[in-house]
C-alpha positions as CSV (number, residue, x, y, z in Angstrom):
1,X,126.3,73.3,154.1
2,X,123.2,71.8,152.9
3,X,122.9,68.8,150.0
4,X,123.7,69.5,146.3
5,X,120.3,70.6,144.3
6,X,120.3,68.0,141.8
7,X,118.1,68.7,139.0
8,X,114.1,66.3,138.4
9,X,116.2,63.6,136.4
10,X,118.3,63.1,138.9
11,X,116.3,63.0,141.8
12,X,113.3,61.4,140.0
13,X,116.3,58.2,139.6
14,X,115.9,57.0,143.0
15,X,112.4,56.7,142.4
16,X,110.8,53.2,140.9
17,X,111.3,53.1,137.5
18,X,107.7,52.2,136.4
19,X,107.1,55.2,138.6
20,X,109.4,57.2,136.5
21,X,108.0,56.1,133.2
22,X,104.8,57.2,134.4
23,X,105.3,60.5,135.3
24,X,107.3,61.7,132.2
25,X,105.0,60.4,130.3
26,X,102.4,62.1,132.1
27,X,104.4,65.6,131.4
28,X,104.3,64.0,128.1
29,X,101.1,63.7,127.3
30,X,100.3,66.9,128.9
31,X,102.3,68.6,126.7
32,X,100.7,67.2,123.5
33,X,97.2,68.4,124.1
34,X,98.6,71.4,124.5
35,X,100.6,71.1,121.4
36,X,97.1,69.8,119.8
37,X,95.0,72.6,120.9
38,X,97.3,75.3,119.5
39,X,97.5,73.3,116.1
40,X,93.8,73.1,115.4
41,X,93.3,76.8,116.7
42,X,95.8,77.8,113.8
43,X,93.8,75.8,111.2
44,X,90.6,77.4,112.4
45,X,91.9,80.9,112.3
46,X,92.5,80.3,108.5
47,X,89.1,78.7,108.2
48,X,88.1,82.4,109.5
49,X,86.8,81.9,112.8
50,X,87.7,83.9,115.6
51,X,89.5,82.1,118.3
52,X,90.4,82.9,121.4
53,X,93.4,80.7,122.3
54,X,96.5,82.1,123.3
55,X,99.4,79.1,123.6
56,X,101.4,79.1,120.1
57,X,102.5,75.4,119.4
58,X,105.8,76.6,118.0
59,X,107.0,77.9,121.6
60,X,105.4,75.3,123.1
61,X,107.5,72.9,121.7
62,X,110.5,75.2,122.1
63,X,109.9,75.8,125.7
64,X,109.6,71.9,126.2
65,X,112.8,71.1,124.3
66,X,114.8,73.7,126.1
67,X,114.0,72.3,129.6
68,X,116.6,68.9,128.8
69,X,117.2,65.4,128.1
70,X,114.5,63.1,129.1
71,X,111.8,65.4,130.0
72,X,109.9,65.5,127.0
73,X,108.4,63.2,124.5
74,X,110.4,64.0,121.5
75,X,113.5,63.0,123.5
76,X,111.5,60.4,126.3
77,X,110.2,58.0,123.8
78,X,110.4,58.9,120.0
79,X,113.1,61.5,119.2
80,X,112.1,61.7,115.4
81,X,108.8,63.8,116.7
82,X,111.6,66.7,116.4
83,X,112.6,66.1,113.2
84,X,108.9,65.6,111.5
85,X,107.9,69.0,113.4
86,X,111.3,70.8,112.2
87,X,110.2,70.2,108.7
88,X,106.8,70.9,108.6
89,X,107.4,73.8,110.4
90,X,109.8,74.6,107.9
91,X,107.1,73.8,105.0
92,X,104.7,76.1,106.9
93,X,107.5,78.9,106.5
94,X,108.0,78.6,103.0
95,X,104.1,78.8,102.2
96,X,104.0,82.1,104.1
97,X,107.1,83.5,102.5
98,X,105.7,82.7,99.1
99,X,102.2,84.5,99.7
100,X,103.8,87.4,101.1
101,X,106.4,87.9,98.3
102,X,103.4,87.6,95.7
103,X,101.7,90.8,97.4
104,X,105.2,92.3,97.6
105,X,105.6,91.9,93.3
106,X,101.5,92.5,93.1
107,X,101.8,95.4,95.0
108,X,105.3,96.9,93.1
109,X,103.6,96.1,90.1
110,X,100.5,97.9,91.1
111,X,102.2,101.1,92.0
112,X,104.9,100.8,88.4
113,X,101.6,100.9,86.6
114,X,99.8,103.5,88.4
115,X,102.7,105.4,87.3
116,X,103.0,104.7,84.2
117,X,99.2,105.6,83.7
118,X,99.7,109.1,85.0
119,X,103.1,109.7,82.6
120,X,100.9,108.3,79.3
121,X,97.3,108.8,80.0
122,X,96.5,105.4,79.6
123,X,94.6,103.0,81.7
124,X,97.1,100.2,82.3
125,X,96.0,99.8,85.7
126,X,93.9,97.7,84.0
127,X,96.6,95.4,83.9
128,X,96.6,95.3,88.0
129,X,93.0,94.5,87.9
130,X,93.7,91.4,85.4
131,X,95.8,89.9,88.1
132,X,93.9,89.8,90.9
133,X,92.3,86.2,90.1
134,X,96.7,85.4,90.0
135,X,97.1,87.1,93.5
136,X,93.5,85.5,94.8
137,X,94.7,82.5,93.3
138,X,97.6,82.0,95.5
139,X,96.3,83.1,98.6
140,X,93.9,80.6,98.7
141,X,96.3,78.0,97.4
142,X,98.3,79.6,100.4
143,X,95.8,78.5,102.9
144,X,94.9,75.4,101.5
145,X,98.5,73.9,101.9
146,X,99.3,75.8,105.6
147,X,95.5,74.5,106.4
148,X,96.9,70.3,105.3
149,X,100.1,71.2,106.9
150,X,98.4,71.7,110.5
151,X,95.4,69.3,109.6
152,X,98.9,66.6,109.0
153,X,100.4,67.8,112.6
154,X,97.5,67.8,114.7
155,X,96.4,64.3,113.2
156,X,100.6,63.1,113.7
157,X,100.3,64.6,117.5
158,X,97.1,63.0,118.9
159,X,98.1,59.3,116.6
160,X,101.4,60.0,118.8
161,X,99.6,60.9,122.2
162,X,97.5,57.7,121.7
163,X,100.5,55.7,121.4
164,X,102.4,57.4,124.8
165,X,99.0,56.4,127.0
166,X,98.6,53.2,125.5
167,X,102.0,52.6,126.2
168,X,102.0,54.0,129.8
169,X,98.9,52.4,130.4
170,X,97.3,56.3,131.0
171,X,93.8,57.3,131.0
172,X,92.2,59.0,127.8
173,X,89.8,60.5,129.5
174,X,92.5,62.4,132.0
175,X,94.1,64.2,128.8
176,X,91.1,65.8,127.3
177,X,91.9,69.0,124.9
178,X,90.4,71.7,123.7
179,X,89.5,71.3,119.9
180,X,87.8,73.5,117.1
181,X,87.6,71.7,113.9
182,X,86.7,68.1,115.2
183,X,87.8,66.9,111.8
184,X,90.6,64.2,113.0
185,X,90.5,60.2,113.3
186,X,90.3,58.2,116.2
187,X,89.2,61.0,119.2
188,X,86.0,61.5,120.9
189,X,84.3,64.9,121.1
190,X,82.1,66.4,124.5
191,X,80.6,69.6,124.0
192,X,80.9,71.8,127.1
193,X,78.7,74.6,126.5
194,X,80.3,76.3,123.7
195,X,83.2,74.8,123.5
196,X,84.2,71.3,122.4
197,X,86.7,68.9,124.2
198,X,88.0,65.7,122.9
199,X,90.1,62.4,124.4
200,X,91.8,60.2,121.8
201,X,90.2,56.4,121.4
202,X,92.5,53.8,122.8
203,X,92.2,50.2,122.5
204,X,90.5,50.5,127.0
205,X,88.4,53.2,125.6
């Protein structure tokens, strides 16, 4: 019979242990930019632009965290990453369930009156048009608090990312992401044709 399959933590133990270090936090890092990426393509979607990026940053930090213990960097080097992401995400969900239940009662609303104008005669669907500036209101109230809630991540993920190659002693320039917005401290933007990559600023760079 052939050796036991032991699984990367395992094997990666007999390794050096700087060596180790290095390449989690590699997976790490590589991981974040992703994370990153997917962020600010959320907050330009609300902005109204039309992107075309397909990883969702709540899977990807899913699909991380279900692959074990000391493979990530929520668990590798600051386990309180999970946490802060758990309740923004959580914040995020809360927004969205508040603007969707106002066009639930807008729309109900909408239809009772309708009604009611047809059984009396009288115009009270003036009363919907009176609170569209409400519903307008808080959609864009809506999108101004999911739009700080990722503006908040993204910033938290690359202040993080800087931290892990710092740390590690990684290169900047080797974990360059994809961004849309360009709005964030401490990263440095290349445009690439139409697109625009950035590497965070560390204390070699």
């Amino acid at each position: 019979m052939g050796e036991p399959v032991r699984d990367s933590v395992e094997a990666a133990l007999d390794l050096d242990e700087k060596e180790v270090y290095s390449h989690i936090a590699h997976e790490s890092a590589e991981d974040i930019i992703r994370i990153i990426s997917s962020l600010d393509a959320e907050r330009a979607k609300l902005h109204g632009e039309v992107i075309y990026y397909r990883d969702d940053w709540d899977d990807l930090i899913r699909e991380r965290l279900a692959k074990g213990k000391r493979h990530t960097a929520f668990d590798f080097y600051n386990p309180a990453l999970f946490e802060i992401w758990e309740r923004k995400v959580e914040e995020a969900k809360n927004v969205k369930k508040t603007e969707k239940l106002a066009y639930l009662v807008f729309g109900v609303f909408g239809v009772v009156m309708a009604f009611i104008s047809v059984v009396t005669g009288e115009p009270y669907l003036f009363l919907v048009l009176a609170a569209l500036p409400l519903l307008v209101f808080i959609r864009d109230r809506s999108r101004e608090r999911l739009d700080l809630i990722y503006y908040e991540l993204t910033q938290f993920f690359i202040d993080e990312l800087r931290t892990l190659l710092e740390k590690y002693s990684l290169s900047p320039e080797r974990y360059k992401f994809k961004i849309f917005s360009g709005e964030y401290f401490g990263i440095s933007l290349e445009k690439r044709g139409t697109e625009i990559h950035a590497f965070v600023n560390t204390e070699k760079t």
